[in-house]
N, C-alpha and C positions, 0 to 999 in steps of 0.2 A: 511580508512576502512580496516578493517582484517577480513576474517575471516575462518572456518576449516570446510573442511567436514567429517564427523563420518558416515558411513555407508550410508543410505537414510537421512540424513538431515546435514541441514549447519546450524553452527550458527556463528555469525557475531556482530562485534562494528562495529557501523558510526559514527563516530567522528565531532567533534565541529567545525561547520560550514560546514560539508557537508549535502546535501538534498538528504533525505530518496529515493524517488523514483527514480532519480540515479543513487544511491549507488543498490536498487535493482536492475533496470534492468543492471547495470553492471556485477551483478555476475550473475542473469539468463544468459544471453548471454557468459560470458565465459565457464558458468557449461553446458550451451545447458540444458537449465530448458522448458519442454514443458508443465509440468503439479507440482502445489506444491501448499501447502498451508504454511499463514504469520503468523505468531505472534511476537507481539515488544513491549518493554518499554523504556522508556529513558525520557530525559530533550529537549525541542525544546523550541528556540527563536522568531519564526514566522513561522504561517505557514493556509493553505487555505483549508477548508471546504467545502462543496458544499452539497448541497439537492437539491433529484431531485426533481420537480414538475409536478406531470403523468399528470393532466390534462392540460397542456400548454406544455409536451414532454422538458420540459429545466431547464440547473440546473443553482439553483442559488448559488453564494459563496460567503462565508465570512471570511477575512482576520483578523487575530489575530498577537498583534508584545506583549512581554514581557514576562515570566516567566510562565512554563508551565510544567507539567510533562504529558505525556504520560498515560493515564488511562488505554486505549485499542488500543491495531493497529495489524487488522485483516485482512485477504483476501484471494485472491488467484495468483496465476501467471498460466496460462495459454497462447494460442493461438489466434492469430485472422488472416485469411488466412495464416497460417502456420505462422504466425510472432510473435515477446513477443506481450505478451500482458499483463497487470498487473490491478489488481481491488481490492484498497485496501480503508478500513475505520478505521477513528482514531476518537476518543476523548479525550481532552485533560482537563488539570484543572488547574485554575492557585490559587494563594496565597489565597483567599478566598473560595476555595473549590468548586469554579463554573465552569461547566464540560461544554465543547464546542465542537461537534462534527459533523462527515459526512463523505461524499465522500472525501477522498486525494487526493488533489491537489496539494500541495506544504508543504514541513514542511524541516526546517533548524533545525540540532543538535544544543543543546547551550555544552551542557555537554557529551553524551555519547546515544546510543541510543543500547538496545542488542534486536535483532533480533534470530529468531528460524524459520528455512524454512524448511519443511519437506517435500521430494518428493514423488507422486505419480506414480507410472509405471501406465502409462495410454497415453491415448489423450484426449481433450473437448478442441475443437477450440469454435469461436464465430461468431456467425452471426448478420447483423442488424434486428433486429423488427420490421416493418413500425408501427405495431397497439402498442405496449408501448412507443418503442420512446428510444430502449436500447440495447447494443450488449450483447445477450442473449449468454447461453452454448447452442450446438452444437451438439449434440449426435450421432454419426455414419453419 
């Protein structure tokens, strides 16, 4: 993984065989990221979805292995008791143009993955929810 900061944003390669979430919080924690939001495209080899389900409060996931390009990988990086904390969604497609998505849990580069993280001057930690069942943003 490489990547530069320009001003308020980084943009970043993760490289083949590294796992997206990671490679983020790696560079959150070196850059002292408290607040940004994600955007990404690339090639992954495998990698794990998850859907919540609000009325049972738990997610469920689904694990994808072969040939996939990157459709959307969205989110944000933020706080949770002053710690990273990351919340990102991807969907992906593979050779037949069938698009598979959700909550990131796991995804391995096969070919290249280009990321764009743009910083916020801000704070929004997160707290738990007991009535959703989710660590919510945080407001003051």
């Amino acid at each position: 993984m490489e990547y530069r900061r320009f001003g308020n944003t980084l943009v970043a390669r993760i490289d083949r065989g590294e796992e997206i979430l990671e490679q983020v919080r790696e560079i959150a924690l070196k850059e002292e990221i408290g607040l940004a939001s994600v955007q990404a495209l690339g090639a992954i080899s495998s990698f794990t979805v998850g859907v919540f389900k609000t009325d049972e409060k738990k997610y469920m996931a689904n694990e994808f292995e072969g040939s996939y390009e990157i459709v959307s990988l969205t989110g944000t990086i933020n706080t949770m008791n002053g710690e990273f904390y990351c919340h990102l969604h991807m969907s992906a497609g593979n050779e037949k143009g069938e698009v598979f998505g959700g909550h990131l849990n796991r995804a391995v580069v096969s070919a290249t993955c280009e990321m764009v993280i743009r910083l916020i001057d801000g704070v929004v930690d997160r707290r738990y929810d007991e009535e959703v069942g989710l660590n919510l943003f945080q407001f003051g």
